[in-house]
C-alpha positions as a printed Julia matrix, in Angstrom:
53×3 Matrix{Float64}:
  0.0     0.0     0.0
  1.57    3.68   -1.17
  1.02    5.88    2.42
  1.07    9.81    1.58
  3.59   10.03    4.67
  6.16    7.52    6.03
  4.74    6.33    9.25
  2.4     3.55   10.63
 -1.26    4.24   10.43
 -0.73    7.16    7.56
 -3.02    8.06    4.94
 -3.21    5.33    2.15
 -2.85    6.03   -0.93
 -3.1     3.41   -3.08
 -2.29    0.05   -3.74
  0.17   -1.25   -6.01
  0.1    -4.99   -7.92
  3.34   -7.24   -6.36
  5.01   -6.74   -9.81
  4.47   -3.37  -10.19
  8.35   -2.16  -10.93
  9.38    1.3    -9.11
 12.22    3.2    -8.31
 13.4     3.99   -5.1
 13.96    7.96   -4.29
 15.29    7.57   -0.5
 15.01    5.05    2.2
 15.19    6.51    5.69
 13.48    4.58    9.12
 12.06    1.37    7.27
  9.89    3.42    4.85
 10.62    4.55    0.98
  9.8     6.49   -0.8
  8.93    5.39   -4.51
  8.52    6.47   -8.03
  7.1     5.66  -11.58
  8.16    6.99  -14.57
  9.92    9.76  -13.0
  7.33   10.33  -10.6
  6.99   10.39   -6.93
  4.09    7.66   -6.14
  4.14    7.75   -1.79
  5.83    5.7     0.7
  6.01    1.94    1.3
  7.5    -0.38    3.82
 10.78   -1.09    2.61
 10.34   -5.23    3.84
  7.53   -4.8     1.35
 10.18   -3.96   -1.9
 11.69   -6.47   -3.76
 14.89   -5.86   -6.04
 14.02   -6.86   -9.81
 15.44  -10.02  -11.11
């Protein structure tokens, strides 16, 4: 789920497919936040990212 801040309990979003692929801007605290197509999406869990094989 994309939060509009990084913290527990935030605002959600959206939600994102598990292969939806996204880049990742910063990572700070367990959170990230993400982008697609050059553009800033929210913040996820970082356990919840998986690196692209």
């Amino acid at each position: 789920m994309l939060q509009i801040k990084p913290a527990p309990g935030a605002t959600v979003v959206r939600g994102l497919s598990a292969k939806t692929t996204v880049t990742v801007l910063e990572s700070k605290n367990g959170w990230s936040l993400i982008a697609r197509e050059g553009k800033p999406l929210g913040y996820v869990a970082t356990r919840d990212l998986a690196p692209v094989r």
